[in-house]
N, C-alpha and C positions, 0 to 999 in steps of 0.2 A: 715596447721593445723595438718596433719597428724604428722609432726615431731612433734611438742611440744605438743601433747597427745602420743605420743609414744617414746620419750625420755628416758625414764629409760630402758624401754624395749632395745631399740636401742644401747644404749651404756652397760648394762649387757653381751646382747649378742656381740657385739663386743670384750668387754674386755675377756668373756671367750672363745670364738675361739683365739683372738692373743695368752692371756697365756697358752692353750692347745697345740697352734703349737709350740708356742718357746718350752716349757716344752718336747717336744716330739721333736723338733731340737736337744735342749741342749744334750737330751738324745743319741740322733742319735750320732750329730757331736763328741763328747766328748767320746762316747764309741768308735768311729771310728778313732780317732786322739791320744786317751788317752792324751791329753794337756787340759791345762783348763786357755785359757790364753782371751784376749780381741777379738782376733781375732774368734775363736770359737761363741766369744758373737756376734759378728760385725755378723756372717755369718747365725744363727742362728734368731736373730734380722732382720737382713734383710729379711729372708724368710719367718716369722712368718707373717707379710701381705697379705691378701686378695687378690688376683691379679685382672686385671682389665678381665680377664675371666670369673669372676663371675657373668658381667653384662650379657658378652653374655650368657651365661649357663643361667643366671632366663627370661632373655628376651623370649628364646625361650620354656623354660617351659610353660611361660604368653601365649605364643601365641599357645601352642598345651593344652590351660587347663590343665594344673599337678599340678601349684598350686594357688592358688586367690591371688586377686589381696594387698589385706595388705601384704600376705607370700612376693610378688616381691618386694612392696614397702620396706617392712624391708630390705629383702636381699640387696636390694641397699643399701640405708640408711647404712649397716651395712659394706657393700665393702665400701661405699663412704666414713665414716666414718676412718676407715682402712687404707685406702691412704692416708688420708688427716695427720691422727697421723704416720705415717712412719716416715717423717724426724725428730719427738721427739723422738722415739723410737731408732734410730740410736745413738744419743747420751745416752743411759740411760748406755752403755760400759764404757765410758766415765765418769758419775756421780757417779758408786756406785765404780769406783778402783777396777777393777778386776785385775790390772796387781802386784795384793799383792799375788794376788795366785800361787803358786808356778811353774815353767813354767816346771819343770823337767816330765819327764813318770814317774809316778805310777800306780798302779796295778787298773784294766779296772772298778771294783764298787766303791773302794774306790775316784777314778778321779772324778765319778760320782756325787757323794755324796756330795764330798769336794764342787764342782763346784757349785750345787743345793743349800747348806748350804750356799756357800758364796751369792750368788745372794739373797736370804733370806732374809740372815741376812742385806746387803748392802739397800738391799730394803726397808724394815722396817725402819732404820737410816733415808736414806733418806728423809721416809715421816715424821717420827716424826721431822726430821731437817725445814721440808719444813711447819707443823702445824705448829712451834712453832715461826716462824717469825709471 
């Protein structure tokens, strides 16, 4: 019962820690490779998940009191959640065509930028593609 009274709760915070990591991968890998191609996405994407760390890290919180017992239960819920959308995540490179982006080095903010605006923009199409079925 605790999942389906805490449902929104559980998947809010999920969706905003993955697109905080990716958003801050993207940022990383892209200023560090200055390319903005699939592969950057693929690598980013993949590390934007929760690792399965997180169980041990809240367990032993639960068990020295640091934080109650709802605080664990989310935390899991929100790692278990996380893994479980990983292999849709991996394909999302895949779905919005980033390999339209241009694969040459340009200059380190604008690589940035481009990379960010395109994921955006790709992202938005996508769902308005995926509503209107």
């Amino acid at each position: 019962t605790f999942l389906f009274s805490e449902f929104l709760t559980i998947f809010f915070v999920t969706f905003c820690v993955v697109i905080f990591k990716l958003t801050v991968l993207l940022l990383f890998i892209g200023y560090q490779t200055t390319y903005c191609n699939s592969t950057t996405w693929s690598a980013a994407i993949t590390m934007a998940q929760l690792s399965e760390f997180s169980f041990i890290l809240s367990s032993r919180a639960r068990r020295v009191n640091i934080i109650s017992r709802e605080t664990y239960l989310v935390l899991l819920s929100v790692t278990a959640l996380s893994l479980i959308l990983s292999p849709f995540l991996w394909q999302i490179p895949h779905l919005i065509s980033v390999s339209n982006v241009p694969k040459t080095p340009i200059s380190k903010p604008q690589s940035i930028a481009n990379c960010f605006y395109k994921f955006l923009e790709n992202l938005c199409n996508l769902i308005i593609r995926c509503l209107a079925r």
